[in-house]
C-alpha positions in Angstrom: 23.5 89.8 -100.0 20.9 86.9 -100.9 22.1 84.6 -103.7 19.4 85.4 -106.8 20.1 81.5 -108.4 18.8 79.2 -106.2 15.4 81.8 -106.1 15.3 81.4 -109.9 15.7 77.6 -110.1 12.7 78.1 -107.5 10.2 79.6 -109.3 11.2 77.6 -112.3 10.7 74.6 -110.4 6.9 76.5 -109.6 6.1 77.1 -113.2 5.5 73.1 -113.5 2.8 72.8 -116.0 -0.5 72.3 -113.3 0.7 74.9 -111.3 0.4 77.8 -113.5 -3.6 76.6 -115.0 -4.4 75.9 -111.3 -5.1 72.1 -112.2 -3.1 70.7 -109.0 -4.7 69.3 -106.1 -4.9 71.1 -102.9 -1.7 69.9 -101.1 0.4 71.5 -104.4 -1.3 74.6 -104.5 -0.8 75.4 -100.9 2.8 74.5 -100.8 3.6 76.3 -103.8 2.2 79.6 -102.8 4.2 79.2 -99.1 7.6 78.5 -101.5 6.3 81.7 -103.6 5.5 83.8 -101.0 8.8 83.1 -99.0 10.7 83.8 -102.4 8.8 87.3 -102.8 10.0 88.8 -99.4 12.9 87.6 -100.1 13.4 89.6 -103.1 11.8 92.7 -101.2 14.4 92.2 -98.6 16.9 92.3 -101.5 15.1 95.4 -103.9 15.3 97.3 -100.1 18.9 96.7 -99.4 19.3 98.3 -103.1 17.2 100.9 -103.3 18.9 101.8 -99.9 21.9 102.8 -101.7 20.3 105.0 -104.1 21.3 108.8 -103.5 18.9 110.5 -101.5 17.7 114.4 -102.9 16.1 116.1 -99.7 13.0 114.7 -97.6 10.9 114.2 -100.3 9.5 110.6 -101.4 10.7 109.3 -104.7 10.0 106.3 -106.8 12.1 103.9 -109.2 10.8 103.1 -112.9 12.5 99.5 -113.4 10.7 99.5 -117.0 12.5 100.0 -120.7 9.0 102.6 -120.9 9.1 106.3 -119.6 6.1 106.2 -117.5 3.5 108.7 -115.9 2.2 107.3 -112.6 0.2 107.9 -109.3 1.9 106.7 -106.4 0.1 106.2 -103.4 2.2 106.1 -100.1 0.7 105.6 -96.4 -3.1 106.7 -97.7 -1.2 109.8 -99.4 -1.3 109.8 -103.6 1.5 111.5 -105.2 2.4 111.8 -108.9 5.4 111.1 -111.0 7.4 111.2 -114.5 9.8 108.7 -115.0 12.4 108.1 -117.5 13.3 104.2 -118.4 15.5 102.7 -115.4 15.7 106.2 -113.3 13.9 107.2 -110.4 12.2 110.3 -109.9 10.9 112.5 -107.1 7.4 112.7 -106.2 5.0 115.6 -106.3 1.6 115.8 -104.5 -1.8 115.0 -106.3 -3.7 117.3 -107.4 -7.4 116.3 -107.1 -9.0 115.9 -110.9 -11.8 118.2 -111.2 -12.3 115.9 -114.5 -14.7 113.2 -112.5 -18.4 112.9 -112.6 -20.7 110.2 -111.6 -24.5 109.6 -111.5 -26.9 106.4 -110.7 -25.5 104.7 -114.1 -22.6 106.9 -115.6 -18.9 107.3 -114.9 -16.2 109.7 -116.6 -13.0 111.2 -115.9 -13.0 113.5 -119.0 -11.2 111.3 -121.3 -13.5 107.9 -121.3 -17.1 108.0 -120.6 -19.2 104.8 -119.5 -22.8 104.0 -119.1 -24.1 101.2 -116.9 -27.0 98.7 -117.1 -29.1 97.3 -113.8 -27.0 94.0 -114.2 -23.7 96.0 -113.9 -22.4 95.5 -117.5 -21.0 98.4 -119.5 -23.5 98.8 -122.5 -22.0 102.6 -123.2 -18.5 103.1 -123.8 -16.9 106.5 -125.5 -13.6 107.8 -125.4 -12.0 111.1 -125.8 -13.0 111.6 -129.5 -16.3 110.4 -128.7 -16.5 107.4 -130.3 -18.3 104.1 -129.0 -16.3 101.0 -128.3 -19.1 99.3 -127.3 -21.4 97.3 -129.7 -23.6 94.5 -127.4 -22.2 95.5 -123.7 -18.7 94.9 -122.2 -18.0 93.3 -119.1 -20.9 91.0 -118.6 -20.7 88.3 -115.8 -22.2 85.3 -116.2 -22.4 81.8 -114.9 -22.0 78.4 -117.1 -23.2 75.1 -116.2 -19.8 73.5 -116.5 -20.6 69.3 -115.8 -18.2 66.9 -115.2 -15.5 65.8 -118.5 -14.4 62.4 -117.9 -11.3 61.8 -117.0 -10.0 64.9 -116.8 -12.1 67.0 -115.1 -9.8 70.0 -114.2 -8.1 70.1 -117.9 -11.0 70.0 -120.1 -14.0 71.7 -121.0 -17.2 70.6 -122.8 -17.8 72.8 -126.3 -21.2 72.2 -125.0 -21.1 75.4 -123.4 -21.2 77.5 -126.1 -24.6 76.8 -127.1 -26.2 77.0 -123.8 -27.8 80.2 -122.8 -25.4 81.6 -119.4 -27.1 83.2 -116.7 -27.0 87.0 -116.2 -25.4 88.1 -113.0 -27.2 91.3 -111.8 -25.6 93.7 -109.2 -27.4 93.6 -106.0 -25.4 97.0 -104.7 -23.8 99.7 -106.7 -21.9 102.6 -105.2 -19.0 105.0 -106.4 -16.7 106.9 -104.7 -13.5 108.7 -105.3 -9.8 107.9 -104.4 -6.8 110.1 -104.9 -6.6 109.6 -109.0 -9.0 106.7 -109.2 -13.1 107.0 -109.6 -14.5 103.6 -108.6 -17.9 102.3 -109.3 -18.4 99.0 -107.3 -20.8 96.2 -108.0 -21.8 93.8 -105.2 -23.4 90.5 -106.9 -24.9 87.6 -104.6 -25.5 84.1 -106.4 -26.0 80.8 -105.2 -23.6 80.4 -102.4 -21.5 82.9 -103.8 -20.5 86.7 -104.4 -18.6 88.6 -105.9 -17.7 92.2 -105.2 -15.7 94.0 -108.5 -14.5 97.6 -108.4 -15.0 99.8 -111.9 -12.0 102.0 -111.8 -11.1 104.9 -114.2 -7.9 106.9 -113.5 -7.1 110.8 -114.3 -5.9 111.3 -117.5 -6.2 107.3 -119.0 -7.9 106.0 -121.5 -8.6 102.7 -119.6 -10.6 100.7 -118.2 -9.9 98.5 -114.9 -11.4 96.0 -113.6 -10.6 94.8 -109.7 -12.7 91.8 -109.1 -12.8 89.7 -105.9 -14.7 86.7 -106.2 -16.3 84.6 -102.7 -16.6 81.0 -104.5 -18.3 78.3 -103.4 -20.1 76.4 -106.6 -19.4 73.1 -108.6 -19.4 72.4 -111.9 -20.1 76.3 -112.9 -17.9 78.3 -114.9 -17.7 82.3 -114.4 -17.2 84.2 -117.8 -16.8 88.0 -118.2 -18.0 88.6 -121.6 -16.9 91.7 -124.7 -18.8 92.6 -127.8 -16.7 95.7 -128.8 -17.2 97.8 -131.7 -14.6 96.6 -133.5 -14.2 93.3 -134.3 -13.1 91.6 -137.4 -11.6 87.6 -138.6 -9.1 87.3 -136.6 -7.3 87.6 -132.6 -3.9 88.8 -131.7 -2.9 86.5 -128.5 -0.4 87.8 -126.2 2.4 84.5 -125.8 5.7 83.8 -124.4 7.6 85.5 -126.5 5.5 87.9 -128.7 2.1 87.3 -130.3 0.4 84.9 -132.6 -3.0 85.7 -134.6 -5.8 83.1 -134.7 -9.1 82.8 -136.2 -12.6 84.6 -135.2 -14.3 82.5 -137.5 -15.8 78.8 -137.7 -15.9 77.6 -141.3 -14.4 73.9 -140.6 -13.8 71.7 -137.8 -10.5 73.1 -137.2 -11.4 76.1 -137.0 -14.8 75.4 -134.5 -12.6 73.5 -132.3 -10.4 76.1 -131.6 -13.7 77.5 -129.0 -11.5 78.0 -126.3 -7.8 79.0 -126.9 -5.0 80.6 -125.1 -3.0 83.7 -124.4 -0.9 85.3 -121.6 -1.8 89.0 -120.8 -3.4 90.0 -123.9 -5.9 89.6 -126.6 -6.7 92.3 -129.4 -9.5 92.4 -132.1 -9.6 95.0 -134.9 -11.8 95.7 -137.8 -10.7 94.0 -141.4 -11.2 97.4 -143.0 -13.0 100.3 -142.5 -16.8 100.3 -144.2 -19.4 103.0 -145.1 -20.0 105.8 -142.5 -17.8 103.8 -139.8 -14.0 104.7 -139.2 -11.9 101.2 -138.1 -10.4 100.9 -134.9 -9.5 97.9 -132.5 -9.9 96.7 -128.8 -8.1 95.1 -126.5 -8.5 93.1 -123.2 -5.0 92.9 -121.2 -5.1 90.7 -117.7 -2.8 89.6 -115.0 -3.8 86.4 -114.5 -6.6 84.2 -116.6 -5.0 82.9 -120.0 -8.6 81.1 -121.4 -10.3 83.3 -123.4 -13.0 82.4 -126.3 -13.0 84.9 -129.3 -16.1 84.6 -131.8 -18.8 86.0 -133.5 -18.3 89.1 -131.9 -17.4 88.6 -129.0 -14.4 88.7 -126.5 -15.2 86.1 -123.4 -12.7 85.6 -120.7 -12.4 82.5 -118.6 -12.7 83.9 -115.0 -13.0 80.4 -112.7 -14.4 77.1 -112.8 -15.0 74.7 -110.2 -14.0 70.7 -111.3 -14.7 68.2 -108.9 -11.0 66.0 -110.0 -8.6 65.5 -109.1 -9.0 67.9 -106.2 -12.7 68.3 -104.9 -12.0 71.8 -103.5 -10.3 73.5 -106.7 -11.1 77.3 -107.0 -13.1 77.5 -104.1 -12.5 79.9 -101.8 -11.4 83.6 -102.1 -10.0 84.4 -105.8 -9.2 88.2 -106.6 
């Protein structure tokens, strides 16, 4: 058995304050994801040697639901898609998928029965209904666009001009679209070319969710641009709910003060939420929510949800974000 402390004091050691915003020059970054990567199969060495032990029931494949949440999933296991119902902590045998006869697609329209999406030329998601039929959508949802991002003496990596925000962003527009159908999963991709750069981002609505997902693999190769995916939802009101550490704080949508216009870029882990103040004439209330796993700058104002994809500073490491970023 592997020793779980000296692992822990690891990855604490890798949680070092430039490491997690990705503002470390090039030598950090690399060792840091060979010290992370060695640490991960260690730990699948060490989940195997458990889940090893487990009781076996018959031939068939089983998973294990290490969440306090009883879960509905789709498992998919050598190109094979199963389904599952798991109780907190317990594991659970597997079933084969059934196809959903739920799916439809067209030129610029997605829908697995539940949520229904509508598509502009760019790409962007300018319809958006769910099962009661309801639009979430009020300006488009998911728009990429690119900043002009110029150089912010001296710290180039940490800071960015509130400039930005009054600059008009370039549009990306999809240069391919395509949808297909996998297991449980509908996927509408969009292939976008730019500069000397691309980016190809997968659509994907599951059977029987009310989500959206968004798999986006990004070729980069600018400097001093900033890549934004941008939300003007339905529902919006004064303030954000921002996903931290150890719970949620709210903040403020609007700009009455300097304070309050300075806070044109804040922070939040894997979660931001907007909801109307109260419900008005003719329109019921309701909120939205953007949840990530990995991009914590997000701007939240007049209307609009805009999340922080990449940038690319020029100090104190000339190649930072460049490259392949999913």
């Amino acid at each position: 058995p592997i020793l779980l402390e000296p692992l822990w004091r690891e990855v604490l050691l890798h949680h070092f304050h430039d490491i997690l915003p990705g503002s470390s020059i090039a030598r950090v970054n690399r060792e840091a994801v060979e010290t992370l990567t060695r640490i991960e199969s260690a730990l699948d060495d060490y989940i195997a040697e458990l889940t090893a032990q487990l009781p076996q029931r018959g031939d068939a494949p089983a998973a294990l639901n290490l969440t306090p949440m009883s879960r509905t999933e789709h498992v998919e296991i050598d190109g094979a898609w199963y389904r599952g119902e798991f109780a907190p902590y317990a594991s659970a045998a597997l079933e084969p998928l059934v196809v959903p006869a739920e799916f439809s697609s067209s030129r610029d329209s997605m829908s697995n029965g539940i949520v229904g999406l509508r598509f502009a030329d760019s790409g962007e998601i300018t319809s958006f209904t769910d099962a009661s039929g309801a639009e979430q959508s009020a300006g488009g949802l998911n728009r990429l666009v690119l900043h002009r991002d110029p150089y912010q003496f001296p710290f180039d990596a940490w800071d960015i001009g509130q400039e930005y925000t009054e600059r008009t962003p370039r549009i990306l527009r999809a240069a391919a679209v395509s949808t297909r159908s996998d297991g449980p999963r509908l996927i509408r991709t969009h292939t976008y070319r730019f500069r000397r750069s691309t980016i190809e981002q997968h659509v994907i609505l599951e059977a029987g969710s009310n989500l959206v997902r968004f798999e986006t693999t990004v070729d980069w190769h600018e400097t001093h641009r900033m890549l934004r995916a941008e939300f003007r939802p339905a529902h919006f009101g004064d303030s954000v709910t921002c996903e931290i550490q150890f719970g949620h704080i709210e903040r403020t949508t609007l700009e009455r003060d300097e304070v309050e216009r300075a806070q044109f870029e804040i922070c939040a882990h894997k979660w931001v939420a907007v909801q109307d103040d109260e419900a008005g004439a003719g329109h019921e209330s309701g909120g939205f929510a953007l949840l990530n796993d990995s991009k914590y700058g997000h701007r939240v104002k007049h209307g609009m949800i805009s999340l922080n994809l990449l940038r690319s500073p020029t100090f104190p490491d000339r190649t930072a974000d460049r490259g392949i970023r999913r």
